[in-house]
MARTIDREN-438599 format. One line per field, with one value per residue: x, y, z of N, C-alpha, C in turn; residue number from 0; residue in one letter. Coordinates in pm, 1 decimal. Each point is the difference from the previous one (the first is absolute). Layout:
# MARTIDREN-438599
npx X / ...;
npy Y / ...;
npz Z / ...;
capx X / ...;
capy Y / ...;
capz Z / ...;
cpx X / ...;
cpy Y / ...;
cpz Z / ...;
resi NUM / ...;
resn a / ...;
END
This chain:
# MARTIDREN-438599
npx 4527.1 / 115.1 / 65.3 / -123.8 / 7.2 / 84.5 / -54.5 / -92.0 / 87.3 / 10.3 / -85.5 / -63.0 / 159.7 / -24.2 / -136.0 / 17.8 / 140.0 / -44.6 / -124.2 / 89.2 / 3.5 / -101.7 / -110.4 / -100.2 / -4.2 / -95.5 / 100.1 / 37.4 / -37.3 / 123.9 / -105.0 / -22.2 / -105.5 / -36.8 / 77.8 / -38.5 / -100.8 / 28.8 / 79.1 / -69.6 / -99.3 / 69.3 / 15.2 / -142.9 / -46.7 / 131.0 / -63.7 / -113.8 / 21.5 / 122.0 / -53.7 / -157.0 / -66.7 / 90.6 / 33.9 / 25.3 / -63.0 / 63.7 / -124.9;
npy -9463.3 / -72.8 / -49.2 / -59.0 / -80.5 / -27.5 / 34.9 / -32.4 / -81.3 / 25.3 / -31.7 / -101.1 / -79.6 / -13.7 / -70.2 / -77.4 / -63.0 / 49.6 / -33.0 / -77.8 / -55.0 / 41.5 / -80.4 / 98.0 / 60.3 / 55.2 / -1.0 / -109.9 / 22.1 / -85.4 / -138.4 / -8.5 / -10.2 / 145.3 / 87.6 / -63.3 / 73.3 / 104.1 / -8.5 / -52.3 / 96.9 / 113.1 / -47.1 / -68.8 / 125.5 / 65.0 / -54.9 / 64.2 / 133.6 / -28.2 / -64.4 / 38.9 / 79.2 / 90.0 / -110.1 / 125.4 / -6.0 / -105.9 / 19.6;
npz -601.2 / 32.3 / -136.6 / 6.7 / 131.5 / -65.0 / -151.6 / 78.9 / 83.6 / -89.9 / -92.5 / 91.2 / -12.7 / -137.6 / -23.1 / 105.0 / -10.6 / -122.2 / 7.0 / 94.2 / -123.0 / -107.1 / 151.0 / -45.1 / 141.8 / -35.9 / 130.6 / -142.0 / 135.0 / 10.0 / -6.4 / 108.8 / -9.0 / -118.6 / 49.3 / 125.2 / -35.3 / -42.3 / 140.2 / 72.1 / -100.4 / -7.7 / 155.5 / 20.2 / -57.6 / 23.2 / 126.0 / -35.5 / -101.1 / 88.1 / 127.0 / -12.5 / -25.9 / 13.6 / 83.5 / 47.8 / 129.8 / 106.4 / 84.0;
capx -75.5 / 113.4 / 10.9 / -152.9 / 34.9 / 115.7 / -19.7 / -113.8 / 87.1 / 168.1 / -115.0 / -48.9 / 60.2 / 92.5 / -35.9 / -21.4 / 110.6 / 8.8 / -117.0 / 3.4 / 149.9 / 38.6 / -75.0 / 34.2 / -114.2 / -31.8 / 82.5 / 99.1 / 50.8 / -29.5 / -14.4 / 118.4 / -73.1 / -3.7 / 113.9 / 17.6 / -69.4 / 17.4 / 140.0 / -69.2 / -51.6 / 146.6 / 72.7 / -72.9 / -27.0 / 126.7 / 31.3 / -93.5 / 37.6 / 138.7 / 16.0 / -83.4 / 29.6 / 112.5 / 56.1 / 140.2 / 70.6 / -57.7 / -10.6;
capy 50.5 / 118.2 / 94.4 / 98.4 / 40.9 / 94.0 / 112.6 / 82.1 / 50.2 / 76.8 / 164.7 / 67.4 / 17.6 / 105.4 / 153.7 / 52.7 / 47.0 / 121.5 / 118.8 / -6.4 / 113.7 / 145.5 / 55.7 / 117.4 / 85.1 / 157.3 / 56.2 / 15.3 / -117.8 / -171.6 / -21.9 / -119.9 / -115.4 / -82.9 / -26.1 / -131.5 / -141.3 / 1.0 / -59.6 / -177.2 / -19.7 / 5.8 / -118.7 / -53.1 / -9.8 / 23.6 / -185.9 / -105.5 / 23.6 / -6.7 / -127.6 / -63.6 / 52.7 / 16.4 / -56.1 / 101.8 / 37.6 / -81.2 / 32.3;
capz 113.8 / 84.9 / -102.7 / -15.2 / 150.1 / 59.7 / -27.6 / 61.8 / 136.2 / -11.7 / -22.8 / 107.7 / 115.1 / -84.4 / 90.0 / 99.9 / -32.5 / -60.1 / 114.3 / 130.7 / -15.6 / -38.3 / 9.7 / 117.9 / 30.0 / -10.0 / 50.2 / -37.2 / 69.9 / -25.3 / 127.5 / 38.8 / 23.9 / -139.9 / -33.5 / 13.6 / -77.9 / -147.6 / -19.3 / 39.0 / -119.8 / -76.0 / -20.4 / -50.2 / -153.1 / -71.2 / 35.4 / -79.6 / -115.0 / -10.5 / 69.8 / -61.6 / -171.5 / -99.1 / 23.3 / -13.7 / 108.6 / 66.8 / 154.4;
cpx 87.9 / 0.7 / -84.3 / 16.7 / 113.4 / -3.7 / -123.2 / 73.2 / 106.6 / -130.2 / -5.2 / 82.7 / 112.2 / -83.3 / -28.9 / 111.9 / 18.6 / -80.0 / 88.4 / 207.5 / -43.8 / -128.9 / 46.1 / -124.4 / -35.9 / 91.9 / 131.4 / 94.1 / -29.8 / -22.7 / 114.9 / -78.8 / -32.3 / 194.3 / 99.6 / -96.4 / 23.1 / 144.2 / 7.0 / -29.3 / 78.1 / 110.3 / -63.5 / 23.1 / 108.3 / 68.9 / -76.2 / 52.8 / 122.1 / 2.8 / -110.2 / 12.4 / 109.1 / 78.5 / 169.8 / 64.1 / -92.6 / 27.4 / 17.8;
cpy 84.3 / 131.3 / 166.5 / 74.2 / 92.9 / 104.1 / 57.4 / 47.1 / 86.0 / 151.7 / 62.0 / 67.1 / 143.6 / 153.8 / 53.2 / 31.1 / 145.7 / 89.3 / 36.6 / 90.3 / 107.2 / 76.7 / 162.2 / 48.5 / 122.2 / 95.5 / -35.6 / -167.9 / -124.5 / -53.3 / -164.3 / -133.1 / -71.1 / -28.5 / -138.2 / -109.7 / 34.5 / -62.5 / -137.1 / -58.4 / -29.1 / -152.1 / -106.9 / -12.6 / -68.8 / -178.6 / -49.8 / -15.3 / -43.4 / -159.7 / -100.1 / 20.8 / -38.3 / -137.0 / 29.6 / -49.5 / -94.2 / 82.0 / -109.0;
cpz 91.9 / -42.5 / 20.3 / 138.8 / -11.9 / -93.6 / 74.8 / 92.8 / -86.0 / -16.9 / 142.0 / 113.9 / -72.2 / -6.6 / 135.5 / 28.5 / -48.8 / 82.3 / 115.5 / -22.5 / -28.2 / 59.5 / 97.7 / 28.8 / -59.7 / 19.2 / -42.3 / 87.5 / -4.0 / 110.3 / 39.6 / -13.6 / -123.6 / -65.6 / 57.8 / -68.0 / -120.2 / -57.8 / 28.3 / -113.5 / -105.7 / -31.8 / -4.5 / -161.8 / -24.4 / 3.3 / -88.1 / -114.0 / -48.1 / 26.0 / -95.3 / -163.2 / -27.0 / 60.9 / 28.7 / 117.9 / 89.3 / 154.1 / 108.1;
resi 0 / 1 / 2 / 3 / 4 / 5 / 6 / 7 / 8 / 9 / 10 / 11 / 12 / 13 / 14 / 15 / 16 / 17 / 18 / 19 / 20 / 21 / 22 / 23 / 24 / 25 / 26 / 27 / 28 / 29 / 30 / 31 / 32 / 33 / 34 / 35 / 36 / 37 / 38 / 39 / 40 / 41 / 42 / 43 / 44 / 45 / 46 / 47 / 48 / 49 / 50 / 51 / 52 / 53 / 54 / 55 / 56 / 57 / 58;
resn x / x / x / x / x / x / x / x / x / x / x / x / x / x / x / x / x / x / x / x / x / x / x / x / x / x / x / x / x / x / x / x / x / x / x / x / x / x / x / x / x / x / x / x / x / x / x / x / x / x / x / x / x / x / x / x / x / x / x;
END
């Protein structure tokens, strides 16, 4: 059951992660608001996957 939870949380937070890094406007420019959550996101995933999953690295 964890198991099932933390791959739905690694999908969701790994793409909002990706949207919020490489998102840009029309005009080419990044905005600051998806680039702190896309970086919030970022270390989320990266604790789940490393600390939960993989059992690598304790926080």
């Amino acid at each position: 059951m964890e198991r099932g939870v933390n791959i739905i949380f690694l999908i969701l937070t790994g793409f909002i992660a990706y949207h919020g890094l490489t998102y840009r406007d029309k005009d080419g420019e990044r905005d600051f608001v998806r680039l702190l959550f896309g970086s919030i996101a970022l270390l989320f995933f990266l604790r789940v996957i490393f600390e939960d999953m993989l059992r690598i690295a304790v926080f």
